[in-house]
N, C-alpha and C positions, 0 to 999 in steps of 0.2 A: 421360515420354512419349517414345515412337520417332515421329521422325519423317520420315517417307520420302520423297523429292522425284521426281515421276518426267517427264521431258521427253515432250510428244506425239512421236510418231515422224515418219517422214518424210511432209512434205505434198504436196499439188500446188505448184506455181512461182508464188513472185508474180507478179499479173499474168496467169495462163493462161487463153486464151479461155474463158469463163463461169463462170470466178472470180475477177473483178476485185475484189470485194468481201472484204478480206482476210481478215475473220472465218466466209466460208463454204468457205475450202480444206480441202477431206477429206485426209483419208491417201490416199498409193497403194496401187495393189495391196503395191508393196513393203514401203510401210510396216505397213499390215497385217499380212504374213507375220512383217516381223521384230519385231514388238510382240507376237505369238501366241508367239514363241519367248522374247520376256521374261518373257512371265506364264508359262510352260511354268517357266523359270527360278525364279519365285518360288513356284512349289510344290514345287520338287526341294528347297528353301531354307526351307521350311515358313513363308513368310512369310504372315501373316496380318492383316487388320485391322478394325479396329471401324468405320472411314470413311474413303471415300474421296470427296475434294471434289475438283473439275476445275472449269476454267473454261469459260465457256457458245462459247468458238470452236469449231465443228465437228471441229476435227483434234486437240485436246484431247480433248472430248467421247466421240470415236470410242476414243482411246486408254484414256480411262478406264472405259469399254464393254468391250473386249477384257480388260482385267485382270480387272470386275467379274466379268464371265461366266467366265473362266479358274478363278476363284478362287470362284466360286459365292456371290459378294455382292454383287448387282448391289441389294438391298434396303437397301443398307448405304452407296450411291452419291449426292450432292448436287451440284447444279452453284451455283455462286456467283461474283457479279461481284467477289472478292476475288481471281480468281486470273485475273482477265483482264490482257493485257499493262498497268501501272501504274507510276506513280515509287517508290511509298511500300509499304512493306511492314504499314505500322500497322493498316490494315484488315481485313486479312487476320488476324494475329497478334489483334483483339480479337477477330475473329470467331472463331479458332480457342479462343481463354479460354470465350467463352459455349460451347461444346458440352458442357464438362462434363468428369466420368471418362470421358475416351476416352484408351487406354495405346498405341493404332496407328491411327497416323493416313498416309496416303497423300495428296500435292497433286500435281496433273497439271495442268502451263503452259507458260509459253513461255521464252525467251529474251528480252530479258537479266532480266528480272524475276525466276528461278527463281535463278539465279548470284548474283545482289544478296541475293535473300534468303538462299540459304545463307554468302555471306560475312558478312553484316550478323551473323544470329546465332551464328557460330562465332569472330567477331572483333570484333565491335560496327563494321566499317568496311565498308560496302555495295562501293566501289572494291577491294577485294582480289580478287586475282585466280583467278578458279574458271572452267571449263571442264567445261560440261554440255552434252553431246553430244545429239543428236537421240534420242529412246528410254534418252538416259543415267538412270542411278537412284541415288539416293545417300539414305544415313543419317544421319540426327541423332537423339542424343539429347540429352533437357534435363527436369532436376527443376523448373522455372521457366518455361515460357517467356513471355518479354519482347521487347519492340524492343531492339535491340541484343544486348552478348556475352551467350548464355545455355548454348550448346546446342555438344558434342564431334563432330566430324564423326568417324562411326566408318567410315564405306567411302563411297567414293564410284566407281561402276561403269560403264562403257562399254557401249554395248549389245552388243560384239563380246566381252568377257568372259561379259554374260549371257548371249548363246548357246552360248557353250561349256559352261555351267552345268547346261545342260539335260538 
């Protein structure tokens, strides 16, 4: 299984008049622009996927919308309380076992929950230290996966790399 981790892009400001409520901050215009220019990226890159799961926060949501439609699999998209900000990576990882033969799989989330889970399964130790950028994208592969060491970090991408990709 590939699988791909991809940060929401840039939001509104915790806190900004009429979005105190943290799970309803949209992308900016900016973030927008420069998430159109990562999924721009992932077609120059022929990346492709069988599902892509985002968590149900708006500015996740949004991001997982701009890939969907980028990439012309917006039919292929599920939102799930596994990938909303959490301590524990376990729910997520059974929920990703029950899908079945899916060989690409895409998750769009937050910080620090997205870092935890790719240190968890490329080292079995959630505290190691990984740095996923706003719009950052990074790969895993894993013949297994489990909680804990499973999975080879094969790249791991800056959103200022995937625009230049384009």
């Amino acid at each position: 299984m590939n699988l791909y981790i991809l940060r929401h892009g840039i939001a509104v400001d915790h806190g900004a008049a009429g979005f105190e409520n943290d799970d309803e901050r949209p992308l900016t215009g900016k973030g927008e622009r420069k998430l159109w220019a990562i999924a721009e990226a992932m077609k120059a890159l022929e990346i492709s996927f069988d599902l892509i799961l985002s968590s149900p926060l708006v500015r996740a949501r949004q991001t997982a919308e701009i890939v969907a439609d980028a990439l012309k699999c917006r039919k292929r998209m599920e939102i799930t309380d596994t990938l909303a900000p959490q301590e524990s990576a376990k729910p997520l990882i059974e929920y990703l076992r029950d899908q079945g033969a899916v060989d690409d799989v895409v998750l769009v989330g937050h910080e620090p929950f997205l870092s935890r889970l790719i240190a968890s399964l490329i080292s079995g130790n959630s505290d190691t230290s990984v740095l996923l950028k706003k719009g950052g994208f990074c790969k895993l592969s894993t013949d297994d996966l489990k909680h804990g060491k499973c999975a080879i970090l094969e790249w791991l991408l800056t959103p200022k790399q995937m625009e230049l990709m384009r």
